[in-house]
C-alpha positions in Angstrom: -18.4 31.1 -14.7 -18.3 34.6 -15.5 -21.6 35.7 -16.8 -21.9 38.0 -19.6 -23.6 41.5 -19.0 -22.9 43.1 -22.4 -26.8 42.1 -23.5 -28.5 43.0 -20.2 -32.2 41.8 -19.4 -34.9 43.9 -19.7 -36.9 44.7 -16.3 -39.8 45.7 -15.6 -41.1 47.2 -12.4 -44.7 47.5 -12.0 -47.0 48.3 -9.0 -50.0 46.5 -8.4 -52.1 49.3 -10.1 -50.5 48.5 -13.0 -50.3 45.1 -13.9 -53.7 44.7 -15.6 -53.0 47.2 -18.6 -48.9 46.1 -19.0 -50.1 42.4 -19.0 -53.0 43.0 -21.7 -50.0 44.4 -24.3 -47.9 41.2 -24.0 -47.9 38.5 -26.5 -50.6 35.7 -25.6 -47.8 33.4 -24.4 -46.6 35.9 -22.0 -50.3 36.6 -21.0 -50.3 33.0 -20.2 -47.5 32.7 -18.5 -47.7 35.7 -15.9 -51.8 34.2 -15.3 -50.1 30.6 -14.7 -47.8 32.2 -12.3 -50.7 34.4 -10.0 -48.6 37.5 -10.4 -50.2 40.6 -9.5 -47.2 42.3 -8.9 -47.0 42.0 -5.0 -43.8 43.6 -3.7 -40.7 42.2 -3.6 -42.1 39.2 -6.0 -39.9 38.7 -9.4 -41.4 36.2 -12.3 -39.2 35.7 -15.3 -40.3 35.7 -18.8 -38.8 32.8 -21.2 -37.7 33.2 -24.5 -39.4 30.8 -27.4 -35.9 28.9 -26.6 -36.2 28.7 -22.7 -33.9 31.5 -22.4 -34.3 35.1 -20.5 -35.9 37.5 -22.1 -37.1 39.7 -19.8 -38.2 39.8 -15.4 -41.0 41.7 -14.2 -40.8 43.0 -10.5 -43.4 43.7 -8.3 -43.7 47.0 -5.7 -46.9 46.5 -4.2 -49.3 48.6 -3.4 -48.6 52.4 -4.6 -48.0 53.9 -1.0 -45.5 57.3 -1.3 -42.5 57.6 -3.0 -40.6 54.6 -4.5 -37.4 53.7 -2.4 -34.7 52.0 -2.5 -36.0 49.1 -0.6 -38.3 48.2 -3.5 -35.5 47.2 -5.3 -33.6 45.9 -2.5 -36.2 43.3 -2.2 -35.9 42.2 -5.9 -32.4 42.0 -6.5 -31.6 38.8 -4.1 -34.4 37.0 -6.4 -33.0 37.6 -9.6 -30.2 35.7 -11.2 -27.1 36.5 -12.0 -27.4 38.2 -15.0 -27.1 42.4 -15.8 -30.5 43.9 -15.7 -31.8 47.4 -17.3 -35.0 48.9 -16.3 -37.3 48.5 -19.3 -39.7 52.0 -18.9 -38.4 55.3 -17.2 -38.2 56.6 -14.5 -37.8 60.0 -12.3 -34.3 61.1 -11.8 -34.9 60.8 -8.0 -36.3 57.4 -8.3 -33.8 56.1 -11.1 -31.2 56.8 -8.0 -33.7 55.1 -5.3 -34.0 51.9 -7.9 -30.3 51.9 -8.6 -28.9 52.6 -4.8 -31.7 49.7 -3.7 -30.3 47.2 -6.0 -26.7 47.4 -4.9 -28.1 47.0 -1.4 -29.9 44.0 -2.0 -27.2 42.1 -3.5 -25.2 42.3 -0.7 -23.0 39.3 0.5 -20.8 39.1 3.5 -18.9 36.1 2.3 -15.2 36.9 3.7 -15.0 33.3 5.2 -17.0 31.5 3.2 -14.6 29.2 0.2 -17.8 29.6 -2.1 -18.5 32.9 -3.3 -22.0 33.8 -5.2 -22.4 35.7 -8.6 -25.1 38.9 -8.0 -27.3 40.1 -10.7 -26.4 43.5 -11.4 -28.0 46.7 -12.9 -27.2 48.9 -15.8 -27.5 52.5 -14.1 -30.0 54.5 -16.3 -28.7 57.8 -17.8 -30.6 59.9 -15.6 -29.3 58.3 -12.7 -27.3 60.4 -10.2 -24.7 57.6 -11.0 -22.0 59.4 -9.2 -24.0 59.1 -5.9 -25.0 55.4 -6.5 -21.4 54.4 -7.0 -20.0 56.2 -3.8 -23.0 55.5 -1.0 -22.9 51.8 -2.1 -19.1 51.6 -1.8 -19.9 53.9 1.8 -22.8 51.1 2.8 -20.8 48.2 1.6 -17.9 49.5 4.0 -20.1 50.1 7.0 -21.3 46.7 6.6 -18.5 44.7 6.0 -16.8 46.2 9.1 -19.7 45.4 11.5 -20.4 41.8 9.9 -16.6 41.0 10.6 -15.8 39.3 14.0 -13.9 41.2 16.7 -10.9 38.6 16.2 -10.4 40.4 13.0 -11.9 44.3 13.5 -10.1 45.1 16.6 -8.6 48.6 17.5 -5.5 47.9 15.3 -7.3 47.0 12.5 -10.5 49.7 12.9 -7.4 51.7 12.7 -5.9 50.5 9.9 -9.3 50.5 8.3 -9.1 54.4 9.0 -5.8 55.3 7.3 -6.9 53.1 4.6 -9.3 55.6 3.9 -7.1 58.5 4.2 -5.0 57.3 2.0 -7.3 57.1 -0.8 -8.5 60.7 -0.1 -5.3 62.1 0.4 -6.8 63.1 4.2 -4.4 63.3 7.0 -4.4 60.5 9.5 -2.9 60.5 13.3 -3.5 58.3 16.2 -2.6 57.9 20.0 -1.6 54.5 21.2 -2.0 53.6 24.5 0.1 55.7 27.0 0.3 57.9 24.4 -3.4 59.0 24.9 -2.4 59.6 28.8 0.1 61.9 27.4 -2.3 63.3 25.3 -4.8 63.6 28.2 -7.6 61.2 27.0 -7.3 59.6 30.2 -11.2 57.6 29.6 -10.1 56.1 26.7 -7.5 54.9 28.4 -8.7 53.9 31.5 -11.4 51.5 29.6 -9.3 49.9 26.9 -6.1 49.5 29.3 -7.5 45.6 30.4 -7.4 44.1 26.8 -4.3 43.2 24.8 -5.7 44.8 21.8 -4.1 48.5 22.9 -6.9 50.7 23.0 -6.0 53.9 20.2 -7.9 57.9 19.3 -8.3 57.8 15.6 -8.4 61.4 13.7 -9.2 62.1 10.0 -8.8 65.1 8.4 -10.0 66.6 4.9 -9.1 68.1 2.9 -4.9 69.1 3.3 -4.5 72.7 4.7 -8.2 73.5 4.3 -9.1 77.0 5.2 -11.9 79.5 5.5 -14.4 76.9 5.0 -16.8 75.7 8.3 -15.9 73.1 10.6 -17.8 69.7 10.8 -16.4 67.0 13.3 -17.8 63.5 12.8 -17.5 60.8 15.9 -18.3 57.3 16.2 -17.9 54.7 19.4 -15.3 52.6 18.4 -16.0 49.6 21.1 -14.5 46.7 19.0 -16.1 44.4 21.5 -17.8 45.0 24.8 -17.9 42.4 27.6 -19.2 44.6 30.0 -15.8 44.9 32.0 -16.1 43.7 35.0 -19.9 44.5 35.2 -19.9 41.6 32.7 -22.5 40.9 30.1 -24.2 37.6 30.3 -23.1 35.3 27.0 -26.2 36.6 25.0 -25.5 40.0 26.0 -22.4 39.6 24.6 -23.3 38.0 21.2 -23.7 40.8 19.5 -20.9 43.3 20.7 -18.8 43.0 17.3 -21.2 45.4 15.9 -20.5 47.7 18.9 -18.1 49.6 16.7 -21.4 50.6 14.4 -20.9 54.4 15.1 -17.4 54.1 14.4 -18.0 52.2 11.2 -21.0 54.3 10.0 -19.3 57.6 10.6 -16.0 56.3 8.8 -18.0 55.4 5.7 -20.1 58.5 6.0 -16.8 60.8 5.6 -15.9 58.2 2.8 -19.3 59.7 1.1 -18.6 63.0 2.2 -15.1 63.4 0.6 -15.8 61.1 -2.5 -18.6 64.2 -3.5 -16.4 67.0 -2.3 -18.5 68.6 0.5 -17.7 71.8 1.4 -16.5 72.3 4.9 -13.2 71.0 6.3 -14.3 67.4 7.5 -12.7 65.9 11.0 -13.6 62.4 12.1 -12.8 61.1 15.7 -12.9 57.6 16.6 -11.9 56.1 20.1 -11.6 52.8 19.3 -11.3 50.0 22.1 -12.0 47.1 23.2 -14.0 46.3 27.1 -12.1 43.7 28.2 -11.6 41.8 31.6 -8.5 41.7 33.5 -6.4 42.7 36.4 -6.2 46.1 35.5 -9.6 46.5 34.3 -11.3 49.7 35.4 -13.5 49.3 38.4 -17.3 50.2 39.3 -16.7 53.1 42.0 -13.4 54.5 40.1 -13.1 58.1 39.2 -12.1 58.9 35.9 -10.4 61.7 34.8 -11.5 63.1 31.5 -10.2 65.1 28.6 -12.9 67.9 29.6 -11.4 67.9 33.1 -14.6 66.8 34.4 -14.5 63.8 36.9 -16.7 60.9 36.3 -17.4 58.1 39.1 -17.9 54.9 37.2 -21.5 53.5 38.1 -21.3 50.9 35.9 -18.5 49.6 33.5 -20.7 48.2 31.0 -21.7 52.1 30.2 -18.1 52.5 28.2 -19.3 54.0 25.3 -20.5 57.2 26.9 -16.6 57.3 28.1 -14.6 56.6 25.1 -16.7 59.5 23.3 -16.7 62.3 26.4 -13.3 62.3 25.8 -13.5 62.5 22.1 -16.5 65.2 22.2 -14.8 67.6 24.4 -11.3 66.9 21.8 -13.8 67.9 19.5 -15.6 70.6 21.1 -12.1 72.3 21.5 -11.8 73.7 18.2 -15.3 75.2 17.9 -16.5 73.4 15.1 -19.6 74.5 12.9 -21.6 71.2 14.1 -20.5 67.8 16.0 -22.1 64.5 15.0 -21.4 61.7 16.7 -23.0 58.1 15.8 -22.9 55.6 18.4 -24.2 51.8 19.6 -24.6 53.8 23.2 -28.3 52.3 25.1 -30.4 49.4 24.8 -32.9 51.8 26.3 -33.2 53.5 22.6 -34.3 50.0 21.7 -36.9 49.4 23.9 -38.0 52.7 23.0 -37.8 52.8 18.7 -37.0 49.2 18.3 -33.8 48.1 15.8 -35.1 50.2 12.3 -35.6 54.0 14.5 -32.3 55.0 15.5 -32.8 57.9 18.7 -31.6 61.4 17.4 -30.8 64.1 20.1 -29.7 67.6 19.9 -28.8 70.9 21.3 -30.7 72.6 19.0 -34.2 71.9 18.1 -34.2 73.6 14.4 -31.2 71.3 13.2 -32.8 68.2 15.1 -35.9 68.9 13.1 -34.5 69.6 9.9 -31.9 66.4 9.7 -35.5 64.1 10.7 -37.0 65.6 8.2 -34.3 65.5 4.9 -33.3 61.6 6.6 -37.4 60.6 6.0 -37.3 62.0 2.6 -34.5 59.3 2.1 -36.0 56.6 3.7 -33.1 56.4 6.4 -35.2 57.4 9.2 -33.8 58.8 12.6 -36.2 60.1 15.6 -35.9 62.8 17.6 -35.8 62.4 21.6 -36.0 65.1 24.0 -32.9 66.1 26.1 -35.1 66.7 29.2 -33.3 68.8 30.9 -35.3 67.8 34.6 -33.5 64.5 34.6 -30.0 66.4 34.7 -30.0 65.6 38.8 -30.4 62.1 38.2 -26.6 61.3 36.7 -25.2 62.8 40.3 -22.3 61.9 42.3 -21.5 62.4 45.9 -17.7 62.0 45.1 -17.1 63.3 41.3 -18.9 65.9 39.0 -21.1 63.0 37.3 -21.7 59.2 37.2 -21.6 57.4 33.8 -25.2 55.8 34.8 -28.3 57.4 36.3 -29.9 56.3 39.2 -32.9 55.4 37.6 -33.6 52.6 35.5 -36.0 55.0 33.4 -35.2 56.7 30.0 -31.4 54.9 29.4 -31.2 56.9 26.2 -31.9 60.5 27.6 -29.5 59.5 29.9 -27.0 58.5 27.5 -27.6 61.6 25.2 -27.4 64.0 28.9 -23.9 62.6 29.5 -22.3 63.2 26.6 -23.9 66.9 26.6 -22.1 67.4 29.5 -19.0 67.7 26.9 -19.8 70.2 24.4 -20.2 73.5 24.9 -23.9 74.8 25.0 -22.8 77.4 21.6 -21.5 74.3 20.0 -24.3 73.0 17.6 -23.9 68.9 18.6 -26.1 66.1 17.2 -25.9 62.6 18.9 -27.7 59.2 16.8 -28.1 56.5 19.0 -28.4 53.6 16.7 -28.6 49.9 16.5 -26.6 48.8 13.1 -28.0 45.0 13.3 -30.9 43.7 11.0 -32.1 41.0 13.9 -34.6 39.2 11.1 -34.9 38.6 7.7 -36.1 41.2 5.5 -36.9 41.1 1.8 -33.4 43.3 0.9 -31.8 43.0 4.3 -30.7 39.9 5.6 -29.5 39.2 9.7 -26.6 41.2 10.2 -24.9 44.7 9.7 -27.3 47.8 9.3 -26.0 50.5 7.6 -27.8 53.3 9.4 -27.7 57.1 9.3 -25.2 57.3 6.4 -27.3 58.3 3.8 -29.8 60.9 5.4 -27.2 62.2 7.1 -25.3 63.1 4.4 -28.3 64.8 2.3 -28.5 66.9 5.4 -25.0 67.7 5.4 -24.7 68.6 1.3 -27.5 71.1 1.9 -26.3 72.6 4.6 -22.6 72.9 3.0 -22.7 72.2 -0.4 -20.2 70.0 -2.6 -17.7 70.7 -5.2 
């Protein structure tokens, strides 16, 4: 049944702090009711207030404790316990935290029901005027994407279809869109690429966006994300709960795509390439080996230490494609080490960088909203340790120590030292359930990322 929003809901949202004083200015039945119900106004808990019918007629939300700046995941948390009605916030609010409240409600109403017959109705929220409603619209629709695309099964998100997903979005820019199909990124000379989605049937594919049409004289900003559709390992072959999770493997790939979606949708000013190498690491007869050497776009030879390091593959070739242009800044987002992991755990994706200022500056602007990322060190004294007596490097280090310096020291390797590059290692997977976030896709980096980008460029 469709449920009408044209009378929305009035809601409140109180911290603990405040409870008290808003409680003693209700009616005595509402008094009642919120003292029969224990609220206190702990985060994340909703009570709703009847009517003299039994009816709605208003919710009161809880944020806790008053610790910082309201986020969006204090709303998150309340929208999954509300019904399905429309909802307006009943006192005001900042202009930032209007957009926080808005942005975490969208969030937290989040459903990945593509294969389920019974879809569910959301509660919704009537954006206050002083939201930055623009925003709110285009970073849900950029999260929504993300997370849709790493919630869906590699059976259905493959190469083709990240591809597909890709011109999609073109399209509805007006961006151009090219790719190379397999031989055709021999021909090219993405020969890593190749050589590590040659074993599947799913023909491994170099995605580019571009944006705006015959953009010049404004700065250059390449995004790349690891487009691993699925990772068995290769032959170096993940047990079957090491492979459980490798539809999300294409995070990077999704979360850069949906970042340029935000990027164009506000009109940022710089001309805007994305690069995806999308693949999948499959098993077969002509699977690449551990002990090949790879040729790469760079011209670098790699000798393949382990083939369940792809990721770091399919991007060197895409970094140095990248680096080739001399872009203003490289940013490439990718599922690349369970070493970051062990390290930051799944909410503290691992942020490297060639230079320290813009490390330093993105970590800051991506606290201020509440998408954190944490810079790691490219220790350079480690260099020595991705050696090879038979190419110029080895995809894996020697050591079992520091995975995602490793990682991060690969992929250097392929942009130039005057190139300003940033690498996010991130997870992309909620693994628990958290009030606002259930198990599944993360949609991490997106939005602190692109603060950092509008005020370092600007939009329209």
């Amino acid at each position: 049944m469709q449920v009408d929003s044209s009378v929305p809901v009035p809601l409140w949202l109180l911290y603990e702090d405040e409870i008290e004083a808003w409680r003693a200015k209700q009616t005595p039945p509402v008094r009642q009711w919120l003292i029969e119900q224990n609220f206190k106004g702990e985060k994340h808990r909703v009570v709703l207030l009847p009517d003299a019918g039994g009816g709605l007629s208003a919710a009161v939300g809880g944020l806790g404790k008053r610790q910082g700046e309201l986020s969006l995941w204090h709303a998150a948390g309340l929208a999954e316990r509300l019904p399905a009605r429309s909802f307006r916030l009943a006192q005001e609010f900042t202009e930032a935290e209007a957009t926080q409240l808005c942005l975490g409600f969208a969030y937290g109403v989040y459903r990945f029901d593509r294969y389920r017959c019974a879809k569910t109705c959301a509660a919704t929220l009537i954006a206050p005027s002083n939201a930055q409603q623009d925003y709110v619209t285009h970073a849900a629709e950029s999260l929504r994407m993300a997370r849709d695309w790493i919630n869906t099964p590699a059976g259905d998100m493959g190469p083709a279809e990240l591809a597909a997903a890709a011109r999609q979005l073109s399209l509805s820019h007006g961006a151009e869109f090219k790719e190379w199909v397999g031989d055709e990124l021999l021909a090219a000379n993405f020969p890593a690429i190749h050589a590590v989605g040659r074993a599947s049937n799913a023909t491994p594919r170099l995605l580019e966006l571009r944006w705006p049409r015959g953009a010049q004289g404004l700065p250059r900003l390449t995004l790349v994300g690891k487009g691993v559709c699925f990772d068995s390992g290769g032959l170096d072959i993940k047990t079957s709960s090491g492979m459980a999770l490798m539809k999300k493997d294409m995070g990077g790939a999704a979360v850069a795509l949906s970042l340029a979606h935000l990027l164009m949708s506000a009109g940022i000013r710089a001309q805007l390439r994305v690069l995806v190498p999308a693949v999948e690491n499959a098993v077969s007869g002509n699977a690449y080996r551990p002990g090949d050497v790879l040729s790469t776009h760079k011209g670098l030879t790699v000798e393949v230490g382990n083939t369940d390091a792809e990721g770091r593959l399919v991007l060197c070739d895409a970094l140095a494609f990248a680096d080739a242009e001399h872009p203003d800044l490289i940013i490439d987002f990718a599922t690349l080490t369970g070493a970051a992991r062990v390290a930051l755990g799944p909410e503290l994706p691992a942020l490297f960088g060639n230079d320290e200022r813009i490390v330093l500056e993105l970590a800051r602007v991506a606290a201020a909203e509440h998408d954190p990322l944490w810079p790691m060190p490219l220790w350079a004294g480690y260099e020595d340790e991705l050696a090879s007596k038979i190419a110029d490097l080895n995809n894996v280090a020697a050591s079992p120590l520091a995975g995602a310096i490793f990682g991060a020291l690969f992929l250097k390797r392929f942009v130039a030292e005057s190139t300003p590059w940033l690498h996010i290692d991130l997870y992309a997977w909620n693994s628990k359930d958290r009030p606002g976030r259930s198990i599944g896709a993360e949609a991490q980096a997106i939005r602190g990322t692109y603060r950092y980008l509008v005020q370092r460029y600007g939009i329209a």
